[in-house]
C-alpha positions in Angstrom: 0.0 0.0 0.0 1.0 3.9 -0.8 0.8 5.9 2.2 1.2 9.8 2.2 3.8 9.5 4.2 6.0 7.1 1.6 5.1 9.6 -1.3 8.0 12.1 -2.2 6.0 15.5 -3.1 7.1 18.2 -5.6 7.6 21.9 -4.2 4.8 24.0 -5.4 4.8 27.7 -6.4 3.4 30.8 -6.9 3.6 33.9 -8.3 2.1 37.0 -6.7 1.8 39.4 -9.9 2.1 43.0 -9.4 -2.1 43.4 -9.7 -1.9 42.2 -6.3 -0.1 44.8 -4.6 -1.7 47.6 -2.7 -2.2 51.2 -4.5 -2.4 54.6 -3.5 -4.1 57.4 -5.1 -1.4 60.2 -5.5 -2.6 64.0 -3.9 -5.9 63.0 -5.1 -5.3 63.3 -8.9 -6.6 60.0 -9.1 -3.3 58.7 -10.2 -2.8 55.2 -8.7 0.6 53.6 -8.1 2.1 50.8 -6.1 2.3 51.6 -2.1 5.1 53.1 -1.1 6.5 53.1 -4.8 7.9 56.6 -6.2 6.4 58.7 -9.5 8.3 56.2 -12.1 7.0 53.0 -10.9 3.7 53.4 -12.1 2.8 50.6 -14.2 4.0 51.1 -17.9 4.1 48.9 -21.2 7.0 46.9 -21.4 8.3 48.4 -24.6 5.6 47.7 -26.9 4.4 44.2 -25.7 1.1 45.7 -24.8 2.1 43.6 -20.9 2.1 46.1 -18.0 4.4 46.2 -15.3 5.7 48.5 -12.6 8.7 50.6 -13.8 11.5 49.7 -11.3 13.7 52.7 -12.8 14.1 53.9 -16.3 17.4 55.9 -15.7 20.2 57.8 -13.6 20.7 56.4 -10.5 19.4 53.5 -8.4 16.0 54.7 -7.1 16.8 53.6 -3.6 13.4 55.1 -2.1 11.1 52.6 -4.8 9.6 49.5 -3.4 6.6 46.7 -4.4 4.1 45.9 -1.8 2.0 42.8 -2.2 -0.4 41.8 0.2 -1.6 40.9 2.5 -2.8 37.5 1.1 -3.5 34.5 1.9 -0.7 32.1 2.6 -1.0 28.8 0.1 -3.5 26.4 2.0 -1.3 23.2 1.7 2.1 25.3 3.0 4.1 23.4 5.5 5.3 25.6 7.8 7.8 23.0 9.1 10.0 23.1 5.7 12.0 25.8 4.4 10.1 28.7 2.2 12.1 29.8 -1.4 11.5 33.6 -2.2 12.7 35.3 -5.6 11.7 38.2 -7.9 10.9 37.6 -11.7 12.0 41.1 -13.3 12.8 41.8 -17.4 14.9 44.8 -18.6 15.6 46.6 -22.0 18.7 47.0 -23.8 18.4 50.2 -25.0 20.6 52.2 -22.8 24.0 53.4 -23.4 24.9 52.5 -19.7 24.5 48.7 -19.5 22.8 47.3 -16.2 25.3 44.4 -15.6 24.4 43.4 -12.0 21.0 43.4 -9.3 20.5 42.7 -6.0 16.8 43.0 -5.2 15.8 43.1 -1.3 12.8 41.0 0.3 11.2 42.1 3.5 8.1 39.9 4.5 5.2 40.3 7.5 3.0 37.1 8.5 0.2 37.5 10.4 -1.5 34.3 12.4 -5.2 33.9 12.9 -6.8 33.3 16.4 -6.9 29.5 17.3 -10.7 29.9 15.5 -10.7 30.4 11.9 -13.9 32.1 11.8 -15.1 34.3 15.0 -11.1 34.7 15.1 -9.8 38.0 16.7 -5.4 37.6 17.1 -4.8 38.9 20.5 -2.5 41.7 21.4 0.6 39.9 20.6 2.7 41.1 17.6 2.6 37.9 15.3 -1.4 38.5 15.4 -0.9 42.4 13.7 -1.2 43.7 10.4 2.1 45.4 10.2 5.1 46.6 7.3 6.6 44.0 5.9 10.0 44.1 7.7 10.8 40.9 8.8 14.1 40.2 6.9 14.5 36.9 4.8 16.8 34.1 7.3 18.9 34.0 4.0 18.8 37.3 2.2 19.0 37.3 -1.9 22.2 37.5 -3.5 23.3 39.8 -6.5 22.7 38.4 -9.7 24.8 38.9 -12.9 24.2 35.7 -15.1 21.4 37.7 -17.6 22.8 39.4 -20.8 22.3 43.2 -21.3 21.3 42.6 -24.6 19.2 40.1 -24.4 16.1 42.7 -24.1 13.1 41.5 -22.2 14.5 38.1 -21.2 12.7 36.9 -18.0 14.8 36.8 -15.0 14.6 35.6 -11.9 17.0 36.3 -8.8 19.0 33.9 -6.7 16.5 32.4 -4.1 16.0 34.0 -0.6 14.7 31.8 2.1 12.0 31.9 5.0 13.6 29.3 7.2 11.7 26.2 8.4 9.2 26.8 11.2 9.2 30.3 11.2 5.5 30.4 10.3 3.0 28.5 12.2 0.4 25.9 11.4 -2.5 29.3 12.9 -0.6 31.6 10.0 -2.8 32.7 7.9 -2.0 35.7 5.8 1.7 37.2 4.8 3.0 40.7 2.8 6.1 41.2 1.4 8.3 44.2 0.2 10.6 43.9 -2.8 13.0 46.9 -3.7 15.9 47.0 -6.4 18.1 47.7 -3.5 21.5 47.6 -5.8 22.7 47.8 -9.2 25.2 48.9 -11.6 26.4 52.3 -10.5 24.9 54.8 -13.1 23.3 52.6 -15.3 20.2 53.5 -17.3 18.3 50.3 -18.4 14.5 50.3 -17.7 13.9 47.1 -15.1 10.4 46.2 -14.7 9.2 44.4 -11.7 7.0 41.0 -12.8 5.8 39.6 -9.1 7.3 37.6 -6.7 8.1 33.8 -6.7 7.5 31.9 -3.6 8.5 27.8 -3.3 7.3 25.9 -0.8 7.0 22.3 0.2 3.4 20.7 0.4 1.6 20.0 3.7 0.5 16.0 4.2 -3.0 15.1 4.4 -5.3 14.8 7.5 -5.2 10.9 7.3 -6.6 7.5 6.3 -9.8 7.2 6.1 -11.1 10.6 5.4 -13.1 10.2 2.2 -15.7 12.2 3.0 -15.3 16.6 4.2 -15.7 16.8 7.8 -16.5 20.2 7.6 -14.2 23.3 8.2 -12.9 23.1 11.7 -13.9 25.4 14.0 -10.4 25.5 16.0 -7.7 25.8 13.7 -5.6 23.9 15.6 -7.6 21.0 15.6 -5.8 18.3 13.8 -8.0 14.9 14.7 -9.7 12.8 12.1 -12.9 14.4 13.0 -12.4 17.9 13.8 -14.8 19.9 15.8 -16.5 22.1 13.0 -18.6 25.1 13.1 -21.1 24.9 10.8 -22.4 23.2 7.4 
């Protein structure tokens, strides 16, 4: 007989595009651009593919102040908290400047927030892992420059070197998360546009409740109810 527990499972992933991030509307002029993001990265045609993306920088130098906020959302149902968490960003660039951008480091800051031990009826409790706060909680192993992409190669999808949230660091009661991605070095002077494309998160899949559930028991009530038959709260 398989079990779950003889079965090897793939790492999933996701990507949370920039259409998830949070906006502001700029001194009321009904401009709308990514929170916390500067004039330039509004999100702009990525030279003439009729695709929209946030505009990282177009020129000059680095725009140190510019950053991509996505979330909150929810964290992916079948996450195991116990394994390690992969985080990378999936930028492009053009190769029309006269400066080539030759190198990138991009910085990831994340915020996860845990539930009550009730999913629904939940309220946190005053401690700070149960707050909707900035996404400030540095990576346990931080995102490395990257320099294997070709400055001529316009528009070629990139992804950076692979930042990790290490194993339990979330919780089995987390239940939302936020992160903050910012170009946070670059060739000195260079003045290639970079569009930011979303955010890659790995992550290993949770087991299964157990033999012998072929039928839902229902949603648990208490989150941290792990039995066969859970306690539910409702239909």
């Amino acid at each position: 007989m398989i079990r779950d527990k003889n079965v090897r499972w793939n790492r999933k992933f996701v990507l949370y595009r920039p259409d998830f991030q949070n906006y502001k509307n700029v001194a009321a002029s009904d401009v709308f651009v990514p929170a916390d993001g500067l004039a330039a990265d509004i999100l702009t045609e990525v030279t003439g593919m009729d695709v929209f993306a946030p505009l990282v920088t177009a020129a000059g130098a680095l725009d140190t102040g510019s950053s991509q906020v996505v979330g909150p959302v929810e964290i992916p149902y079948d996450l195991d908290p116990t394994k390690t968490v992969g985080v990378g960003v999936v930028w492009t660039h053009d190769g029309t400047g006269s400066t080539n951008l030759a190198t990138t480091t991009w910085a990831v800051t994340y915020n996860a927030v845990n539930f009550g031990a009730n999913i629904y009826n939940s309220a946190g409790g005053s401690g700070a892992t149960f707050k909707i706060a900035e996404p400030t909680t540095a990576l346990d192993t931080t995102i490395t420059a990257q320099t294997n992409f070709t400055f001529a190669n316009s528009l070629e999808l990139c992804v950076s070197p692979r930042g990790v949230i290490a194993a339990n660091k979330l919780l089995s009661t987390t239940g939302i998360w936020s992160f903050r991605a910012r170009l946070s070095a670059a060739t000195a002077s260079f003045d290639t546009k970079v569009w930011y494309l979303g955010l890659l998160v790995d992550y290993s899949v949770r087991k299964t409740k157990g033999p012998g559930m072929t039928t839902d028991s229902g949603v648990p009530q208490n989150w941290l109810d792990t039995s066969p038959s859970p306690a539910t709260g409702g239909a």
